[in-house]
DRENDO-694222 format. One record per residue: chain; z, x, y of N, C-alpha, C, O, CB in turn. Coordinates in steps of 0.05 Angstrom, whole numbers, padded with zeros to 5 digits, m for minus. Each point is the difference from the previous one (the first is absolute). Glycine has a CB too. Layout:
# DRENDO-694222
+--------+--------+--------+--------+--------+--------+--------+--------+--------+--------+--------+--------+--------+--------+--------+--------+
| chaine |   n.zz |   n.xx |   n.yy |  ca.zz |  ca.xx |  ca.yy |   c.zz |   c.xx |   c.yy |   o.zz |   o.xx |   o.yy |  cb.zz |  cb.xx |  cb.yy |
+--------+--------+--------+--------+--------+--------+--------+--------+--------+--------+--------+--------+--------+--------+--------+--------+
|      A |      Z |      X |      Y |      Z |      X |      Y |      Z |      X |      Y |      Z |      X |      Y |      Z |      X |      Y |
...
+--------+--------+--------+--------+--------+--------+--------+--------+--------+--------+--------+--------+--------+--------+--------+--------+
This chain:
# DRENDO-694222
+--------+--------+--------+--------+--------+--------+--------+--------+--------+--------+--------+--------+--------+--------+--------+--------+
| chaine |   n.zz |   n.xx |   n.yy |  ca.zz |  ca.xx |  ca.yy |   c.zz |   c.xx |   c.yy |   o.zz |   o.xx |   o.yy |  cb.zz |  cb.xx |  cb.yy |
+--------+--------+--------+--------+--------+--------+--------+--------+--------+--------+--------+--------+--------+--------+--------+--------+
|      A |  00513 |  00002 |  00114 | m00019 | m00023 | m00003 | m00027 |  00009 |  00010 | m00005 |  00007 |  00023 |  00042 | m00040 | m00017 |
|      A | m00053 |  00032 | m00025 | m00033 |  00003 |  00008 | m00012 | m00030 |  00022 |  00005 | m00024 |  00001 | m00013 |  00052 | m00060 |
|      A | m00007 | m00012 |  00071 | m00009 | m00028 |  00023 | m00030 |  00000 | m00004 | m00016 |  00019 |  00001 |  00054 | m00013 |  00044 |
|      A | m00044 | m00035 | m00051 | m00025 | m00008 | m00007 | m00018 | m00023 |  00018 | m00006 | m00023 | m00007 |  00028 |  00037 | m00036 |
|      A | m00029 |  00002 |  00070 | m00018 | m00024 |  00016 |  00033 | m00012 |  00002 |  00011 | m00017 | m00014 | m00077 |  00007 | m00010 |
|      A |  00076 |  00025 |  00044 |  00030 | m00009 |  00011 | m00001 |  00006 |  00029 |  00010 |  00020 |  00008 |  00019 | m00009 | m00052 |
|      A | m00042 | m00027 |  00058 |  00002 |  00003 |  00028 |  00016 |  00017 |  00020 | m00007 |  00015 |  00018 | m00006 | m00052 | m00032 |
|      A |  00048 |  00024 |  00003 |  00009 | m00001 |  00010 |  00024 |  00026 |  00002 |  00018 |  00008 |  00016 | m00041 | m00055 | m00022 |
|      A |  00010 |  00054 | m00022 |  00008 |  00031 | m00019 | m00019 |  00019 |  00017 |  00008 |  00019 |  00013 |  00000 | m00035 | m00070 |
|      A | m00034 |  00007 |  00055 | m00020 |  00019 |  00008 | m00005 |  00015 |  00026 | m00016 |  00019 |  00005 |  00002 | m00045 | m00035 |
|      A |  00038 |  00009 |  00050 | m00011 |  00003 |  00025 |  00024 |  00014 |  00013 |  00004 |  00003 |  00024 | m00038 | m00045 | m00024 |
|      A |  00049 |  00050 | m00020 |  00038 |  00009 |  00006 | m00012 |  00034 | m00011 | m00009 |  00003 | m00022 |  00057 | m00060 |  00000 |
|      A | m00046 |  00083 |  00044 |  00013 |  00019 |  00004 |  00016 |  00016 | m00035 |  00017 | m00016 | m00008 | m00014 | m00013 |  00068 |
|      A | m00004 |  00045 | m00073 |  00014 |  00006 | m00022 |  00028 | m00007 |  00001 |  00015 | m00007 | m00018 | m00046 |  00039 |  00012 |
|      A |  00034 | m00028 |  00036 |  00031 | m00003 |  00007 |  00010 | m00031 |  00006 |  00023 | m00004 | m00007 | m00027 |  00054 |  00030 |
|      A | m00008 | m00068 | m00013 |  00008 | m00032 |  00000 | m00003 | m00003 | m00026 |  00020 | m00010 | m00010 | m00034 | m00009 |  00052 |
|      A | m00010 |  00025 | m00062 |  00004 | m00011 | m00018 |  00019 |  00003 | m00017 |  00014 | m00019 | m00007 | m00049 |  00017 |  00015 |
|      A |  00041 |  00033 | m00019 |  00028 |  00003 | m00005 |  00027 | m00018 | m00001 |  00016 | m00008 | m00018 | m00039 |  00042 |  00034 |
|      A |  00021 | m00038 |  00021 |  00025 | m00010 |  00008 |  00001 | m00034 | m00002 |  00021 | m00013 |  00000 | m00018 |  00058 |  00031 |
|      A | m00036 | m00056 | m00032 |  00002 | m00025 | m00009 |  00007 | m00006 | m00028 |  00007 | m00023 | m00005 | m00034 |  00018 |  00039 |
|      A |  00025 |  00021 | m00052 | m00006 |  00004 | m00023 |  00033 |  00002 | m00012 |  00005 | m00016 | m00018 | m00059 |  00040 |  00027 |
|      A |  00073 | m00008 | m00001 |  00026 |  00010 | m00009 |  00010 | m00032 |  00005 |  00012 | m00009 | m00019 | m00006 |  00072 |  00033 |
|      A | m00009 | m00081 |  00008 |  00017 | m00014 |  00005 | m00011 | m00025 | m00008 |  00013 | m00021 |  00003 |  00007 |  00050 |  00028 |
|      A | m00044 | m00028 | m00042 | m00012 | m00036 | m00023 |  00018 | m00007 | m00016 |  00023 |  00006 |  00003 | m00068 |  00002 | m00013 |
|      A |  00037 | m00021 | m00006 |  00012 | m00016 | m00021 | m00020 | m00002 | m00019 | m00016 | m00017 |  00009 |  00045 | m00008 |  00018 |
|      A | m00036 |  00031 | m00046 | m00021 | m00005 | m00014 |  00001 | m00018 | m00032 |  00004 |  00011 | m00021 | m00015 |  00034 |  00052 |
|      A |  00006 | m00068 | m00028 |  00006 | m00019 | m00014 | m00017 | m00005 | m00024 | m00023 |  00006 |  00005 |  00042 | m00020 |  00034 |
|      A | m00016 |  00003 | m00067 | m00023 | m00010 | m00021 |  00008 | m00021 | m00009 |  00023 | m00004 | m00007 | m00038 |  00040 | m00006 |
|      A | m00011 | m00056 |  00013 |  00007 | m00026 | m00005 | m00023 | m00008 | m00025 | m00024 |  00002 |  00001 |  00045 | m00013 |  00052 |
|      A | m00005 |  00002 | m00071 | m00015 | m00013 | m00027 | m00025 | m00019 |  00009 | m00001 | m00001 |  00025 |  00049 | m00001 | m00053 |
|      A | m00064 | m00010 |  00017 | m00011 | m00022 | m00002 |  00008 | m00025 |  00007 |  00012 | m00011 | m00019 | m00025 |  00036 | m00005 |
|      A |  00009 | m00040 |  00044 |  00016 | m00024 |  00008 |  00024 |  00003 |  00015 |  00010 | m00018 |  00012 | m00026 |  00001 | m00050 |
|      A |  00023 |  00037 |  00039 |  00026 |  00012 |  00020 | m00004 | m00013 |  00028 | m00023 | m00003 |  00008 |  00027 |  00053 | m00030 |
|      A |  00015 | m00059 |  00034 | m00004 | m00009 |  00032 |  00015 |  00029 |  00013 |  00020 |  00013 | m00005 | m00014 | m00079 |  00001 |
|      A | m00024 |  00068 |  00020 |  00005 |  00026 |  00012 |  00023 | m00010 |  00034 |  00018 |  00012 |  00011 | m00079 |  00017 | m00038 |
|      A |  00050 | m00051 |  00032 |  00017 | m00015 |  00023 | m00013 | m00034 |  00002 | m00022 | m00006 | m00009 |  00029 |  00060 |  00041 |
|      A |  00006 | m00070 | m00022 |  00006 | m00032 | m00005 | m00005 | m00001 |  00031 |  00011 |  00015 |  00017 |  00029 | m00027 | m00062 |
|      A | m00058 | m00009 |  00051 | m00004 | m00012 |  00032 |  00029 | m00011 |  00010 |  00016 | m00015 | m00010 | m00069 | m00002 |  00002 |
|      A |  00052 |  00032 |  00030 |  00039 | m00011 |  00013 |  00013 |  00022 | m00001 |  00021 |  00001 |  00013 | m00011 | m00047 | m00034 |
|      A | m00019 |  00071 |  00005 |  00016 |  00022 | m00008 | m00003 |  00021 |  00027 | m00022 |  00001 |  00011 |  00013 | m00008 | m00068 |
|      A |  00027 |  00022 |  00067 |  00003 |  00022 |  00020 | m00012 |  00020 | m00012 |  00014 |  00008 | m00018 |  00025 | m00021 |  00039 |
|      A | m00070 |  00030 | m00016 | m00001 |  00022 | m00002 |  00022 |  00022 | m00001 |  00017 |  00002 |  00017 | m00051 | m00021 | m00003 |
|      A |  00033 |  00039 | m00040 |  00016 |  00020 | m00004 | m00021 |  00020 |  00017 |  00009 |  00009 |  00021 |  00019 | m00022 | m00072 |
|      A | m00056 |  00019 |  00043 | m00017 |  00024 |  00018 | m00026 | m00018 | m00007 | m00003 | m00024 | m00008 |  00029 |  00083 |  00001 |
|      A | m00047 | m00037 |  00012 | m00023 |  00002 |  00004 | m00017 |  00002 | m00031 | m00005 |  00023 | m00006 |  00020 | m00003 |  00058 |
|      A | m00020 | m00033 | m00063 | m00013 |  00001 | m00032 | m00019 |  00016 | m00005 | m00021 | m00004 |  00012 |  00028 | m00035 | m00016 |
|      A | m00007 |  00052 | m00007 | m00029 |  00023 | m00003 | m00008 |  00004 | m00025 |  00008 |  00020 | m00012 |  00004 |  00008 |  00048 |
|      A | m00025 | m00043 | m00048 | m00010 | m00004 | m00023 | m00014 |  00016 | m00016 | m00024 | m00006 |  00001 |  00028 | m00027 |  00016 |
|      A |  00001 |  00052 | m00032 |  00003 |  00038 | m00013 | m00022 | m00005 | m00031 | m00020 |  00014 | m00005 |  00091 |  00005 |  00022 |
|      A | m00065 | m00034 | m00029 | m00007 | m00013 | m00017 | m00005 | m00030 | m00016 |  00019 | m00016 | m00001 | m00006 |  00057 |  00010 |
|      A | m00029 | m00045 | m00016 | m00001 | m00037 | m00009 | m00007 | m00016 |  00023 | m00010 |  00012 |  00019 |  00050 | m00012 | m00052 |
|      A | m00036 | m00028 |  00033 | m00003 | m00016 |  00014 |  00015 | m00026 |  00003 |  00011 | m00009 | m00020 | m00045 |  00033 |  00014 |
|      A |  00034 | m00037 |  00028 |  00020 | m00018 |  00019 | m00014 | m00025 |  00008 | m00019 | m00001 |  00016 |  00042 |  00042 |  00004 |
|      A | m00014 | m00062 | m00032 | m00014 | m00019 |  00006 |  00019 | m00009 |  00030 |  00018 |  00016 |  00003 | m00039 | m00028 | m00061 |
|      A |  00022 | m00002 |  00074 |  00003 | m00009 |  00019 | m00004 | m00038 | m00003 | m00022 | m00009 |  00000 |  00008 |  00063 |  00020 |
|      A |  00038 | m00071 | m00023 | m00010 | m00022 | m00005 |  00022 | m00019 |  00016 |  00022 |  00009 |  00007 | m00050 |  00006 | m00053 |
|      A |  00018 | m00043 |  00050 |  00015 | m00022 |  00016 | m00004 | m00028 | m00017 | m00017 | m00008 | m00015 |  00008 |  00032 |  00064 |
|      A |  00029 | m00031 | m00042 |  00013 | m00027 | m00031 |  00018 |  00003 | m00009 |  00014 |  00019 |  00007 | m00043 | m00026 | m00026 |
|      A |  00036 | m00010 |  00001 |  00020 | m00003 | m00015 | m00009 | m00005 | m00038 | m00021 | m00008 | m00010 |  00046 | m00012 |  00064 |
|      A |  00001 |  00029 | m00067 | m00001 | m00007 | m00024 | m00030 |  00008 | m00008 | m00011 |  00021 |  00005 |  00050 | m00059 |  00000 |
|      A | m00054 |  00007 | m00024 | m00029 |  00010 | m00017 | m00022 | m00004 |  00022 | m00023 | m00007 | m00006 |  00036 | m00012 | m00048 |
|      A | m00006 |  00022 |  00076 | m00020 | m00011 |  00025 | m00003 |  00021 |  00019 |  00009 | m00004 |  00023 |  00005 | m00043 | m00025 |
|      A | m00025 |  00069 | m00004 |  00006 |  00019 |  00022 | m00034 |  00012 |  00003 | m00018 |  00000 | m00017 |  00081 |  00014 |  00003 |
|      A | m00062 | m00004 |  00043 | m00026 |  00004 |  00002 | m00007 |  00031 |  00023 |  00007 |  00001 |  00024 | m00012 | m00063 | m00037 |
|      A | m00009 |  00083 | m00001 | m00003 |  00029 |  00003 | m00012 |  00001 |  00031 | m00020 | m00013 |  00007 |  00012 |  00028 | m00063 |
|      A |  00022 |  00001 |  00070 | m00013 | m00003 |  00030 | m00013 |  00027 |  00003 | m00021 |  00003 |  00011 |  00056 | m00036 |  00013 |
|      A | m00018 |  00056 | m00035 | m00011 |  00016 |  00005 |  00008 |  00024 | m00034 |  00013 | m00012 | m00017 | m00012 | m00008 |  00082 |
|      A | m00008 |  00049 | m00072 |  00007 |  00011 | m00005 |  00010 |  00037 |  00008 | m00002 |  00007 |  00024 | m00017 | m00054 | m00044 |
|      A |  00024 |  00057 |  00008 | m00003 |  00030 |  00010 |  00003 |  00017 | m00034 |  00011 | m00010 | m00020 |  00016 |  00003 |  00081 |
|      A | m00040 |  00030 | m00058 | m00004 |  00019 | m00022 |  00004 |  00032 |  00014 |  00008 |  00006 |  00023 | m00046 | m00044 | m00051 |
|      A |  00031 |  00050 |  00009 |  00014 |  00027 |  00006 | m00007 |  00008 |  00028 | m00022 | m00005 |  00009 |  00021 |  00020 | m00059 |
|      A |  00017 | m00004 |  00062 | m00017 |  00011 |  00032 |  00010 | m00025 |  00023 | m00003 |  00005 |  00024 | m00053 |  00018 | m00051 |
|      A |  00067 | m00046 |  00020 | m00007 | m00020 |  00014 |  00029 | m00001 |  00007 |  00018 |  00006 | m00016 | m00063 | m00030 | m00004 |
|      A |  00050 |  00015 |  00046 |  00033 | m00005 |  00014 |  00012 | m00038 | m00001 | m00011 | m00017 |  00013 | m00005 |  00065 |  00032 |
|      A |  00022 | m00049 | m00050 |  00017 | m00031 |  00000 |  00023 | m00007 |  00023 |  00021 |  00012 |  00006 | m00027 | m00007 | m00060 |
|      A | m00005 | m00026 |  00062 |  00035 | m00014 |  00012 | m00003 |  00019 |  00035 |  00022 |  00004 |  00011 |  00024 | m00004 | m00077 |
|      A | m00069 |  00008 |  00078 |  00001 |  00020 |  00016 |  00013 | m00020 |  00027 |  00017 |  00010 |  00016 | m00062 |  00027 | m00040 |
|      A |  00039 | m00056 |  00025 |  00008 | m00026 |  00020 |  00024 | m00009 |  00003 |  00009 | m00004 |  00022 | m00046 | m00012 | m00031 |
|      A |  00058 |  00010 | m00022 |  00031 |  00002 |  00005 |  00007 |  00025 |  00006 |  00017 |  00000 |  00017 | m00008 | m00033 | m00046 |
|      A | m00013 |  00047 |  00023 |  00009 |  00027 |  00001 | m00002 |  00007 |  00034 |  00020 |  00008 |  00013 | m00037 |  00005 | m00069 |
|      A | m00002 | m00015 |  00062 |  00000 |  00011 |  00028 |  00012 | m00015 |  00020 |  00010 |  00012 |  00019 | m00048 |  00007 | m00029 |
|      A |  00040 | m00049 |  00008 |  00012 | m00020 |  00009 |  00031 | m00004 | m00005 |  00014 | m00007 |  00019 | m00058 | m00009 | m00023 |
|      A |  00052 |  00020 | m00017 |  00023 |  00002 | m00010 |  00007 | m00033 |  00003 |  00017 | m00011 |  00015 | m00004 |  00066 | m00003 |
|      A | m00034 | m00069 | m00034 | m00009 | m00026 | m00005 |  00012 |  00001 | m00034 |  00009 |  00020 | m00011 | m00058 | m00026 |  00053 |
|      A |  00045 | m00019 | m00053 | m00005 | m00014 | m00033 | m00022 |  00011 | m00003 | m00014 |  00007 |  00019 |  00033 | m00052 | m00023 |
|      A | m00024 |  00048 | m00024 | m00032 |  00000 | m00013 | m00003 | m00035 | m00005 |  00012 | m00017 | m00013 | m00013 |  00073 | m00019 |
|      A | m00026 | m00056 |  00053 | m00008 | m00027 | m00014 | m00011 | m00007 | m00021 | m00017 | m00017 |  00006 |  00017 |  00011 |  00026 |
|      A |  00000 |  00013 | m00059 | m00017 | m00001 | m00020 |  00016 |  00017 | m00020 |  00012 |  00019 |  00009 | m00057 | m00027 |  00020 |
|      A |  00047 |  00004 | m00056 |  00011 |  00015 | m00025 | m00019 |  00011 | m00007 | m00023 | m00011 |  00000 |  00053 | m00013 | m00016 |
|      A | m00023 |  00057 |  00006 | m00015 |  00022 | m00011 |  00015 | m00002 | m00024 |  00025 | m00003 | m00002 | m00040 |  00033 |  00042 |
|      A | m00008 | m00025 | m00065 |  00002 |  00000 | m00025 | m00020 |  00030 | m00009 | m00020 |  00010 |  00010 |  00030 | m00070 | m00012 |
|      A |  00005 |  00067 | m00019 | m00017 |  00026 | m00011 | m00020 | m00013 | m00024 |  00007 | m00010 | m00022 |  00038 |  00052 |  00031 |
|      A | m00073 | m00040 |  00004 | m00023 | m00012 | m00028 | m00004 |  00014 | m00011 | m00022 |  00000 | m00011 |  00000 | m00024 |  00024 |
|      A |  00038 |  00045 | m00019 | m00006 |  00024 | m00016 |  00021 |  00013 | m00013 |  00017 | m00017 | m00001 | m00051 |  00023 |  00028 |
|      A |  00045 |  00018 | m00038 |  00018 |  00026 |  00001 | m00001 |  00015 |  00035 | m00020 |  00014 |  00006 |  00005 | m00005 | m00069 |
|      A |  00037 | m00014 |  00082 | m00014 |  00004 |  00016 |  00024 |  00020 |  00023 |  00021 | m00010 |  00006 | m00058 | m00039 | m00022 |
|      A |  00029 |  00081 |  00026 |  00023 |  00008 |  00013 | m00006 | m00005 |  00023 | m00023 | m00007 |  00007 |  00038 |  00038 | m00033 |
|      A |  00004 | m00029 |  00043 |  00000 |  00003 |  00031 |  00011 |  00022 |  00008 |  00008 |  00016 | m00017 | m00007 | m00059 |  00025 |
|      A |  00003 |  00047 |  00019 |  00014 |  00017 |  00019 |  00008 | m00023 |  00025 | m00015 | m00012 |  00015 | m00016 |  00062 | m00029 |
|      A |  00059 | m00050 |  00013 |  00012 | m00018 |  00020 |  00005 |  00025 |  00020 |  00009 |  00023 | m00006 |  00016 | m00068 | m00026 |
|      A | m00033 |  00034 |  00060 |  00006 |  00015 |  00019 |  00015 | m00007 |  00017 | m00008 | m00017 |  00016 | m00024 |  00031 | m00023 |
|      A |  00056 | m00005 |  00008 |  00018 | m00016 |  00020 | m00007 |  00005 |  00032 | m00018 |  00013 |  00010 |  00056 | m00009 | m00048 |
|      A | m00019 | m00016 |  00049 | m00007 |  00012 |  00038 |  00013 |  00016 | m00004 | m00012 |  00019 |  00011 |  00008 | m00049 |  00024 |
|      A |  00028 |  00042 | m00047 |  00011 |  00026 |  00010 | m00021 |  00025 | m00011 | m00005 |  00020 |  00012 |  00059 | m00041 | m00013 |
|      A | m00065 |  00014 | m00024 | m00029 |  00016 | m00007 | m00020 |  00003 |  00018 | m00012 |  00022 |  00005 |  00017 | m00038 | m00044 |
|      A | m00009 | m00011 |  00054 | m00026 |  00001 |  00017 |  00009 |  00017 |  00023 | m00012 |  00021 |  00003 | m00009 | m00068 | m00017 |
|      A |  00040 |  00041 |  00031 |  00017 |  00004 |  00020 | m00002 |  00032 | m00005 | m00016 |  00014 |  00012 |  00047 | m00061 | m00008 |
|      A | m00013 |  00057 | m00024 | m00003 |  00034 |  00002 | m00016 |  00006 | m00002 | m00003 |  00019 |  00017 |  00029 | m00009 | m00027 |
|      A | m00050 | m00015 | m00007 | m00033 |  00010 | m00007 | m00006 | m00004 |  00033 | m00017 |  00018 |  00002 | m00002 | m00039 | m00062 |
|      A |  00020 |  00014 |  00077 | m00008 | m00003 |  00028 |  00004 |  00018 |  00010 | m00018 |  00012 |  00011 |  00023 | m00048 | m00007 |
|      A |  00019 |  00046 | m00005 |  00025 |  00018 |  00013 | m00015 |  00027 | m00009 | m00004 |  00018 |  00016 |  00056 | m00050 | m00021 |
|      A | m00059 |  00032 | m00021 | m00007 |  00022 | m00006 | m00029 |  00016 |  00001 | m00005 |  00024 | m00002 |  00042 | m00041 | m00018 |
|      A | m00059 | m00010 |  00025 | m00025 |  00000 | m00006 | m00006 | m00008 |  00032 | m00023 | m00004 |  00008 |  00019 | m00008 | m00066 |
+--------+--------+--------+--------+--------+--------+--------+--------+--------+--------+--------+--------+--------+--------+--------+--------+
């Protein structure tokens, strides 16, 4: 995976990154895809590779954008570290990949970096 204005890529050692890298998940979501539903348990850390992520709260035809993220940009960093819900549904406003980073990803990239 090429890293583009990826912080979180950028700042990892050849060797964390590697080792964060072997143990992602790297996901693609169509247009309109819900990438995760408010109430839902973080799987990892979202790292948004390509496309874009709307971030929204509501229901049904009533829903309203709080935030987004695009390539380079991390999602969900607050359940994840908390080992909380996402409060808010992520939708792909685009063709859109990620890199799911789990803790055992983050955890060894530590170990190793």
């Amino acid at each position: 995976m090429q890293s583009r204005e990826t912080p979180i890529l950028d700042s990892l050692s050849p060797a964390g990154r590697a080792a964060l890298l072997e143990r992602s998940i790297e996901k693609c979501y169509s247009s309109g895809e819900v990438l995760w539903i408010a109430g839902d348990m973080p799987v990892g850390l979202t790292l948004v590779v390509e496309g874009k992520v709307r971030i929204v709260r509501g229901s049904g035809g009533r829903q309203t954008a709080i935030h987004s993220g695009e390539a380079g940009s991390t999602l969900g960093e607050i359940p994840f570290f908390t080992r909380s819900t996402y409060p808010a549904t992520a939708i792909a406003a685009e063709p859109t990949r990620c890199l799911i980073i789990t803790h055992a990803a983050f955890d060894h990239a530590l170990r190793v970096d």
